[in-house]
C-alpha positions in Angstrom: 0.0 0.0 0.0 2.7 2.7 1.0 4.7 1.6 -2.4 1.2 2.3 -4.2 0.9 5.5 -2.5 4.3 6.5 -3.1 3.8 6.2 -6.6 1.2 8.3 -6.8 3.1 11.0 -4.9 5.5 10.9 -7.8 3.4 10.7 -10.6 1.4 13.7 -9.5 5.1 15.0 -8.7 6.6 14.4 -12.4 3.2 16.1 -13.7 3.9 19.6 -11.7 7.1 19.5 -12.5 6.2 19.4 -16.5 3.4 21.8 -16.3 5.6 24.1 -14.5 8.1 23.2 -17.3 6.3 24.4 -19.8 5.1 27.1 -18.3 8.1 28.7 -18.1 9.1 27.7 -21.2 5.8 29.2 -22.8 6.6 32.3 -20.9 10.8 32.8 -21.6 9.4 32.2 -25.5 6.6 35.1 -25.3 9.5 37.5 -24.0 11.6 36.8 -27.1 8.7 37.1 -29.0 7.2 40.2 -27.3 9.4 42.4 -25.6 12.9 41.4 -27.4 11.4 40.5 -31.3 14.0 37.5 -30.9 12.4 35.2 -33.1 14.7 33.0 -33.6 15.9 32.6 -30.1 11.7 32.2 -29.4 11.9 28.9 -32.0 15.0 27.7 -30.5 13.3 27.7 -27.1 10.1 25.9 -27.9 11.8 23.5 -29.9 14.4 22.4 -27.1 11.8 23.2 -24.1 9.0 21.3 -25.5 7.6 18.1 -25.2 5.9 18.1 -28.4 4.6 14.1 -27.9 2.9 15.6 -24.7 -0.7 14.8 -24.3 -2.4 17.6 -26.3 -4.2 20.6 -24.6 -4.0 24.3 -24.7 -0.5 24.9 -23.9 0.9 22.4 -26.0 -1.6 24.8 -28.7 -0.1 27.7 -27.8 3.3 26.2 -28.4 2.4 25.5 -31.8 1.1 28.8 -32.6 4.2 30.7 -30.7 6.4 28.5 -33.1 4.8 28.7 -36.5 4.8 32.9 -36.0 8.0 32.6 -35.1 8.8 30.8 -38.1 7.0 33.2 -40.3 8.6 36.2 -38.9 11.9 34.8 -39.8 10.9 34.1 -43.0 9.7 37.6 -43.2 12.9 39.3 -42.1 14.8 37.7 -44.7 12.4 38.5 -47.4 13.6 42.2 -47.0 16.9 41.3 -46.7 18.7 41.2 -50.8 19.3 37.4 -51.9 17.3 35.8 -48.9 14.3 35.0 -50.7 15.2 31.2 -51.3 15.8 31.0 -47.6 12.3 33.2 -46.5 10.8 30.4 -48.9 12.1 27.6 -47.2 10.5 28.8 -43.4 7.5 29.2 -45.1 7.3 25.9 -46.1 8.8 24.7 -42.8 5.5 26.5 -41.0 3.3 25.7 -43.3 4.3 22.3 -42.7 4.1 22.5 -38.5 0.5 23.9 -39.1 -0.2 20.6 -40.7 1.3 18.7 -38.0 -0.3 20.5 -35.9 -4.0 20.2 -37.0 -3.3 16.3 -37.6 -3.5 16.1 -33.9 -7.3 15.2 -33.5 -7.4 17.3 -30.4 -5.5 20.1 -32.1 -7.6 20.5 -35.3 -9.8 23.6 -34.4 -6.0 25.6 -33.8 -6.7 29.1 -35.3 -4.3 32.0 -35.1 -6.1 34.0 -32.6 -6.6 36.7 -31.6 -6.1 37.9 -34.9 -4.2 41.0 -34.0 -1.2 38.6 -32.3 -0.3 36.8 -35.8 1.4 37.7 -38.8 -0.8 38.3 -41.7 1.3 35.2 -43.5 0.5 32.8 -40.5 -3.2 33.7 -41.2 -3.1 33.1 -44.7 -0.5 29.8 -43.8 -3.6 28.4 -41.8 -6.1 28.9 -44.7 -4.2 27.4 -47.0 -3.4 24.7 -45.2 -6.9 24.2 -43.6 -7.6 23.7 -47.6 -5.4 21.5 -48.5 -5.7 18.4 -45.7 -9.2 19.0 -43.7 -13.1 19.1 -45.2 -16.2 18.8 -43.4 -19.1 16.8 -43.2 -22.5 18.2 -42.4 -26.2 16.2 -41.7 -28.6 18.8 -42.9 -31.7 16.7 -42.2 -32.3 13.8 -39.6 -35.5 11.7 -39.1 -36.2 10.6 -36.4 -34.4 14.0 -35.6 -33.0 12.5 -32.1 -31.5 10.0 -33.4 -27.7 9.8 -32.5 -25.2 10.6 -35.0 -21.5 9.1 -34.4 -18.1 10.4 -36.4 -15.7 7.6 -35.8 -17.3 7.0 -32.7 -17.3 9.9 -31.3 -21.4 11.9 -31.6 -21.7 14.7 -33.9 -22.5 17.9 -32.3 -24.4 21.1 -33.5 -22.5 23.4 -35.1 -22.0 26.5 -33.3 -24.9 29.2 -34.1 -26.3 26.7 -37.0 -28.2 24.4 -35.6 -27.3 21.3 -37.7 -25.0 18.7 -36.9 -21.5 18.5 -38.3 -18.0 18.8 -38.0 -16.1 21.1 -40.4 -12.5 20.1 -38.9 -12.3 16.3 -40.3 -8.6 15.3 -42.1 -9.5 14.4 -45.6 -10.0 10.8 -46.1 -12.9 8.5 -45.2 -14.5 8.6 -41.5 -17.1 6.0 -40.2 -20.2 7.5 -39.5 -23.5 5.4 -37.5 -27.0 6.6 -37.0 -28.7 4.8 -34.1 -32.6 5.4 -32.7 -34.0 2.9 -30.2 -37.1 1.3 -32.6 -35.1 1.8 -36.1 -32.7 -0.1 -37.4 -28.8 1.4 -37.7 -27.6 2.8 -40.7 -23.8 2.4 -41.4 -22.0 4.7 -44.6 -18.3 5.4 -45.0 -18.1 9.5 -45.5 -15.8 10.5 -47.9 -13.9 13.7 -47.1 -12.5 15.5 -49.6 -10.3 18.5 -49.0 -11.4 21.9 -49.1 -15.0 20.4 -49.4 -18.0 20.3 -47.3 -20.2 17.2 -47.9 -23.8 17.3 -46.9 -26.4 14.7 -46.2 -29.9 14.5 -45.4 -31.2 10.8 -43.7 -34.3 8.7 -42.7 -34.0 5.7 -40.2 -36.5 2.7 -41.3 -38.7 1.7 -38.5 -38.0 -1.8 -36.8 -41.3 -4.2 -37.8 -41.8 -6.0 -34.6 -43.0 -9.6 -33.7 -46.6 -8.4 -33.4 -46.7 -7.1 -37.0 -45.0 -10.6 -38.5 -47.6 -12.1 -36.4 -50.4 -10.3 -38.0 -49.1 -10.8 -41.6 -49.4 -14.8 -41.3 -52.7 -14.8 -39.4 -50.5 -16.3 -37.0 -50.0 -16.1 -33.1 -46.8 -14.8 -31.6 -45.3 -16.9 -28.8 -41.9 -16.1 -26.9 -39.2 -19.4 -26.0 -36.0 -18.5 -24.6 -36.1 -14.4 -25.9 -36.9 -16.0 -29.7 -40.5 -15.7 -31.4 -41.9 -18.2 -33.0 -45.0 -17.9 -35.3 -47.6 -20.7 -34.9 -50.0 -21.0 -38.1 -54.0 -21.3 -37.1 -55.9 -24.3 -38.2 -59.6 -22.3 -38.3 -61.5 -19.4 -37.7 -60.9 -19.0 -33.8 -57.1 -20.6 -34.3 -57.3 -23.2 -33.3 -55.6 -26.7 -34.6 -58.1 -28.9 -36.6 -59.4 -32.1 -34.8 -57.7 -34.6 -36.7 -59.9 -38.4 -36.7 -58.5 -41.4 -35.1 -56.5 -44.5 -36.3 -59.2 -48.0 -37.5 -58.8 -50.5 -35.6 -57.2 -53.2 -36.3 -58.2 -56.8 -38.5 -59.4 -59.8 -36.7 -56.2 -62.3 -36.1 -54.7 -64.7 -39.3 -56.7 -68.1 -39.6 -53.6 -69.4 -41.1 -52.1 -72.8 -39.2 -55.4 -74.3 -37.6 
């Protein structure tokens, strides 16, 4: 028990101790950024303080947005400087591809560059592009029964914010497993194609289970439950039940033969 609990004393321990970690890491790379325009001491920071394979939240968000502007800001200081376009060109590409491994992160995929007066007009435009180029969205415009639930990969498809429809407009392009389920109606399964840049819209109708009574009626049967199973049993006349059926002869008087 006190090796249990001592374990748990460190874990939480080892947990502190990286929050703090990247707290101050968050904070030394805001200076640069900030106060100093260091921009290049701000990427060398982030990259060396952070544990980028951390579970993802808002700080490990704000370190990808601290070093993609960064990045951009580099680029854009050797744009103005004679022969360094080719370089400029090459951080470009180098933040244009950390925005796309940072919106691969499932968790991560809503990252914006906000507030919008914060970011370089380039990292805005960065986002967009690459927002194009790798996520779509998926959208169920019309639902009956309307509560039925709607699941993405398994996890439910909310309303969109101020719509009122269901979707999800931040899905990596590619195809997603989507299930309808309502209690009385049988499941509907699709594979949603993605496509990038693209919003793809559907409208559904769940079919309605047919119960036991309804087979029941259809074969002017009756209904009768063994073991969770229904059975159908067929009726012999107009009240349902069997026909009398008559009985065996009886049998022939014994052979004469031998006397």
């Amino acid at each position: 028990m006190r090796r249990f609990v001592f374990a748990v004393v460190m874990l939480f321990a080892v947990d502190a101790a990286a929050q703090a970690d990247i707290d101050s890491t968050l904070q030394r790379a805001r200076d640069l950024i900030y106060t100093s325009g260091d921009y290049d001491g701000a990427v060398r920071t982030l990259r060396e303080g952070i544990d980028w394979q951390r579970p993802p939240d808002a700080k490990l968000r704000e370190a990808y947005l601290l070093l993609i502007d960064s990045i951009v800001y580099l680029g854009n200081a050797n744009v103005a400087d004679p022969g360094g376009y080719s370089t400029a060109q090459i951080l470009y590409d180098e933040a244009r591809t950390t925005i796309a491994q940072c919106l691969r992160i499932k968790e991560l995929r809503q990252t914006r560059p906000e507030p919008d007066s914060l970011f370089a007009p380039e990292t805005k435009r960065f986002f967009t592009e690459v927002r194009q180029q790798i996520l779509g969205g998926f959208v169920v415009r019309d639902l009956q029964p309307a509560d039925a639930i709607v699941t993405l990969d398994g996890d439910t498809l909310r309303a969109l914010p101020g719509v009122g429809v269901r979707g999800d407009l931040d899905l990596l392009a590619g195809v997603h497993n989507m299930v309808i389920q309502r209690e009385g109606y049988g499941d509907y399964v699709e594979g949603i194609h993605v496509q990038p840049g693209v919003t793809t819209t559907r409208d559904y109708a769940l079919k309605r289970h047919r119960g036991w009574k309804w087979y029941a009626t259809r074969v002017g049967g009756v209904a009768v439950a063994s073991g969770g199973i229904v059975a159908l049993v067929a009726g012999g006349g107009e009240n349902g039940s069997p026909a009398e059926q008559p009985l065996p002869a009886a049998p022939g008087p014994p052979s004469q033969s031998g006397r």
